[in-house]
KOLRO-36569 format. One line per field, with one value per residue (C-alpha): residue number from 1; x, y, z. Coordinates in Angstrom, 3 decimals. Example, Ala and Ser with C-alpha at 12.3 -4.5 7.8 and 13.67 -1.06 7.14 Angstrom:
<nodes>
resi: (1,2)
c1: (12.300,13.670)
c2: (-4.500,-1.060)
c3: (7.800,7.140)
</nodes>
This chain:
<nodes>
resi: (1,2,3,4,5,6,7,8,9,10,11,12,13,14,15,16,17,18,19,20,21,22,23,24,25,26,27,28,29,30,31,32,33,34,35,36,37,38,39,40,41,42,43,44,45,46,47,48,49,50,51,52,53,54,55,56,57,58,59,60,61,62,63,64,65,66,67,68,69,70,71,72,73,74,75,76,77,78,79,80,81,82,83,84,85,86,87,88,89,90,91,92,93,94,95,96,97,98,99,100,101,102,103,104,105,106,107,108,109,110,111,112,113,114,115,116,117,118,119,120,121,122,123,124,125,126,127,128,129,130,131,132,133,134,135,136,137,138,139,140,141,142,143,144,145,146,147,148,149,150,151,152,153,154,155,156,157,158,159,160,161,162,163,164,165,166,167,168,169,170,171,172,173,174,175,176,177,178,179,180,181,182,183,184,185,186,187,188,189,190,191,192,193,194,195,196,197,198,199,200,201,202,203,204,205,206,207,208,209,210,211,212,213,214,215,216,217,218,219,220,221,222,223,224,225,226,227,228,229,230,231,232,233,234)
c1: (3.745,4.047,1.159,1.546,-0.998,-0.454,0.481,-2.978,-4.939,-3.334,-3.783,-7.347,-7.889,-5.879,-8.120,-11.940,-10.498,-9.310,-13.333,-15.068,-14.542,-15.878,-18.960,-20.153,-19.582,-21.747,-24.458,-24.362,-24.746,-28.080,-29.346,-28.926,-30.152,-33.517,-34.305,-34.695,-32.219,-32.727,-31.343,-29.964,-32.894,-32.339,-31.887,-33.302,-36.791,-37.445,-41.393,-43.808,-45.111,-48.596,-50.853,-54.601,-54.353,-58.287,-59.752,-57.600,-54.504,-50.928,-48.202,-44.537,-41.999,-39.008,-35.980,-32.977,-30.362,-27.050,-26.137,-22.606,-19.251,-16.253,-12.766,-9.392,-8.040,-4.363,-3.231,-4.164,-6.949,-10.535,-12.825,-16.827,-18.471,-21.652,-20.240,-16.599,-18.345,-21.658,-22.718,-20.836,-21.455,-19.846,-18.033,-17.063,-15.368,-13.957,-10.061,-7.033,-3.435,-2.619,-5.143,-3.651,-7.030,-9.163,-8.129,-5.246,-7.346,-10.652,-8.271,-6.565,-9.535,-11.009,-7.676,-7.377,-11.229,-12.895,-10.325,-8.712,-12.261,-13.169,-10.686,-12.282,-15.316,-13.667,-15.626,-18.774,-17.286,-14.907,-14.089,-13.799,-12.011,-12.346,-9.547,-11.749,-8.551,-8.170,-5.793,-3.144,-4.138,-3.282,-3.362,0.641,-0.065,-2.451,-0.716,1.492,-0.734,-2.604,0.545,0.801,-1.941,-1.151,-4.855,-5.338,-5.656,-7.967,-10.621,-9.849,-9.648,-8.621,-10.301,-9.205,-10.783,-12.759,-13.873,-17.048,-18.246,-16.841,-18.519,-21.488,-21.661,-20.659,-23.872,-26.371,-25.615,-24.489,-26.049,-22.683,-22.842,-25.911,-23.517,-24.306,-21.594,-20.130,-17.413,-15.284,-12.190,-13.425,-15.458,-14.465,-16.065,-14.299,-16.409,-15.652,-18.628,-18.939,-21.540,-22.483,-24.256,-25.173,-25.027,-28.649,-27.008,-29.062,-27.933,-27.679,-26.087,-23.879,-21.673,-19.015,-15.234,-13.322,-16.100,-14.790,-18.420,-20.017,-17.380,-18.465,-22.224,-20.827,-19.050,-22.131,-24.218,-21.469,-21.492,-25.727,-25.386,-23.461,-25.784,-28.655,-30.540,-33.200,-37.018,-36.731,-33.515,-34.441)
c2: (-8.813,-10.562,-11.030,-12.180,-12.119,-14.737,-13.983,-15.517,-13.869,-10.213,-10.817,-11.737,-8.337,-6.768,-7.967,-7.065,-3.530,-2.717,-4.171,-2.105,1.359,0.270,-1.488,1.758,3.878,1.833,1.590,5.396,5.484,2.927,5.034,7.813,7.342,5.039,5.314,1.979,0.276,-1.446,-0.059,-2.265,-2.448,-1.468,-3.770,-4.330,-3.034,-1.628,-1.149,0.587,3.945,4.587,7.914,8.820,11.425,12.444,9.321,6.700,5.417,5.496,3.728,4.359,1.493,2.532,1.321,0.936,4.195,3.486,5.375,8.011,6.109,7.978,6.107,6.791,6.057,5.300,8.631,8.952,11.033,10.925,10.882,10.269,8.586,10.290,13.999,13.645,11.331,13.093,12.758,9.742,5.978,3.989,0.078,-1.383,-4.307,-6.109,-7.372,-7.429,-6.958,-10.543,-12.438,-15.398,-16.916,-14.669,-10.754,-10.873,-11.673,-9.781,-6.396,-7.321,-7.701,-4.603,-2.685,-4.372,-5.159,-1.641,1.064,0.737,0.656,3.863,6.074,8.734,8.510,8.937,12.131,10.006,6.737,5.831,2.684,1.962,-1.246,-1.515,-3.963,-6.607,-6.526,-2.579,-3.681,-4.953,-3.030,0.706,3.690,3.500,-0.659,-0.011,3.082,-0.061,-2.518,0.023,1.024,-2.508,-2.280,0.990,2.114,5.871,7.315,10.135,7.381,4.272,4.132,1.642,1.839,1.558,2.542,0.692,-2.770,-2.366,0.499,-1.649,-4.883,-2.918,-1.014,-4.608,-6.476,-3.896,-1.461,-3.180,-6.908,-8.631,-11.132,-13.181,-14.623,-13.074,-10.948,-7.925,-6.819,-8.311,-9.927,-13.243,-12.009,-12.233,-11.334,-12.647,-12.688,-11.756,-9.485,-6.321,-4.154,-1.445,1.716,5.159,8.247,8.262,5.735,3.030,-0.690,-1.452,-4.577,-7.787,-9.107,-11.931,-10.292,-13.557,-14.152,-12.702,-12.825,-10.781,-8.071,-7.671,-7.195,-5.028,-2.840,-2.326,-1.445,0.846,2.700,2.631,4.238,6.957,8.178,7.280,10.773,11.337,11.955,15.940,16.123,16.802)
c3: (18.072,14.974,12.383,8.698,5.961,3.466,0.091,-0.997,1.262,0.272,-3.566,-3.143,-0.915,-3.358,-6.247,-4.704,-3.571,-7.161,-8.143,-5.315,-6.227,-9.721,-7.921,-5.856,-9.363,-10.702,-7.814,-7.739,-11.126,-11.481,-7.825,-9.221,-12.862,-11.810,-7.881,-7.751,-5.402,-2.253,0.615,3.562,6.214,9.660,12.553,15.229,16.388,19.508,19.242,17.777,18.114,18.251,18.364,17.147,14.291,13.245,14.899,13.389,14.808,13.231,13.911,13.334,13.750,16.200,15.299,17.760,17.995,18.789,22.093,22.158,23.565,24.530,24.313,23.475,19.797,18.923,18.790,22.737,21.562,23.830,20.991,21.142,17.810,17.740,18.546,16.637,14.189,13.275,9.543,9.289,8.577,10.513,9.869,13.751,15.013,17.836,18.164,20.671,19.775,20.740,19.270,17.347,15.318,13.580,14.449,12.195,9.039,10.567,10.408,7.211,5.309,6.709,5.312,2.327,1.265,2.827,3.799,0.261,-1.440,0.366,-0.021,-1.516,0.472,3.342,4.506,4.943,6.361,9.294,10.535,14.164,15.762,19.718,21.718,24.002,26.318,26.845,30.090,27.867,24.550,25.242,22.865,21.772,21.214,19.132,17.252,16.211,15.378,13.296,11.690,10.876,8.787,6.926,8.816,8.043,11.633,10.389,9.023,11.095,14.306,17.181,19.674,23.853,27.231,29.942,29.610,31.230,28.678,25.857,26.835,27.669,24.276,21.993,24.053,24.400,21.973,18.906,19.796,18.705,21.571,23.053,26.102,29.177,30.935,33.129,31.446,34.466,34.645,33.521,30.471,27.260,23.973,20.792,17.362,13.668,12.997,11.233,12.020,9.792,11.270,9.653,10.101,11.850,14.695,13.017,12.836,8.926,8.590,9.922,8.049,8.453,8.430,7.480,4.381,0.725,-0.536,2.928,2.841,-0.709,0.139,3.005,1.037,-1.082,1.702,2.619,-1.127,-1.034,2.920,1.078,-1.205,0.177,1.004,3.881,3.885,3.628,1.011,-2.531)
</nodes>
């Protein structure tokens, strides 16, 4: 395996991850100090909710939960992201090892533009990559590939196990792919999203992983999802 990121490309990841942790200070600081941000909506709306409450009806809008998945990261560990992951916001995206187009900058740009911008948040975020070819991409390839990118296995990680549950989990859980499919042989899932869920298992954001400006507005999301309290905290 051989994958280069251009001099260019590292200096401008370089340059935003040196700006980000100044961003969320700031965006902490203005939450915190006026109450008045605007916090990413979440995705994707399953129905509504309905009961009678004193003769009048109320309705609550029901918003889409990300189900558990169970796969093995690059330390051959079987880990589940809601169970091992509870509390936690989560940044996911799809690669392979071999990909030659867009998974070499995708990953780069996570690691350079996110991991690096989080560093000290890193009890409240985790980033999860998961191979679209778990035949070829086992748990020691990826080890390497993750050592590649100087990923922090204790806050990123990559992601193998059966096709069928990944497939299953990128289409019907996460919504990254409108192509039909059965996670057989012959299907293939390639795309350069982000998705961005929190710690509730709800979808927060999409964002474009080769795009400067959206992993920007992604990693703001991120900093808001960190501080952003629920209904019963003070």
């Amino acid at each position: 395996m051989s994958t280069k990121i251009s001099n260019k490309t590292f200096l401008g990841g370089l340059a935003v991850a040196l700006v980000l942790p100044l961003s969320f200070y700031f965006i902490t600081k203005v939450y915190l100090g006026k109450h008045n941000i605007h916090l990413p909506p979440r995705y994707v709306v399953e129905g509504v909710d309905s009961q009678r409450v004193n003769g009048k009806m109320h309705y609550d809008t029901v918003y889409h939960q990300v189900s558990d998945l169970v796969l093995t990261n690059q330390l051959g560990k079987q880990v589940s992201i809601n169970k091992d992951l509870a509390g936690k916001a989560l940044v996911i995206n799809f690669f392979f090892v071999n990909c030659p187009t867009i998974c070499p900058r995708l990953t780069g740009n996570i690691a350079h533009f996110l991991q690096n911008a989080f560093k000290k948040n890193d009890s409240t975020v985790h980033f999860l990559s998961l191979t679209v070819n778990p035949v070829h991409d086992s748990f020691p390839v990826l080890r390497a590939y993750a050592d590649h990118y100087n990923a922090n296995h204790d806050h990123w990680w990559f992601l193998t196990g059966d096709k069928k549950t990944i497939y299953d989990f990128a289409r019907n859980q996460l919504f990254v792919s409108v192509q039909p499919g059965d996670g057989g042989p012959d299907d293939f899932i390639h795309t350069e999203k982000i998705v961005l869920v929190d710690k509730h298992r709800n979808i927060r954001g999409y964002y474009n992983g080769l795009d400067t400006a959206d992993l920007r507005r992604c990693a703001d999301d991120l900093a808001l999802l960190t501080i952003e309290k629920d209904k019963n905290e003070k």
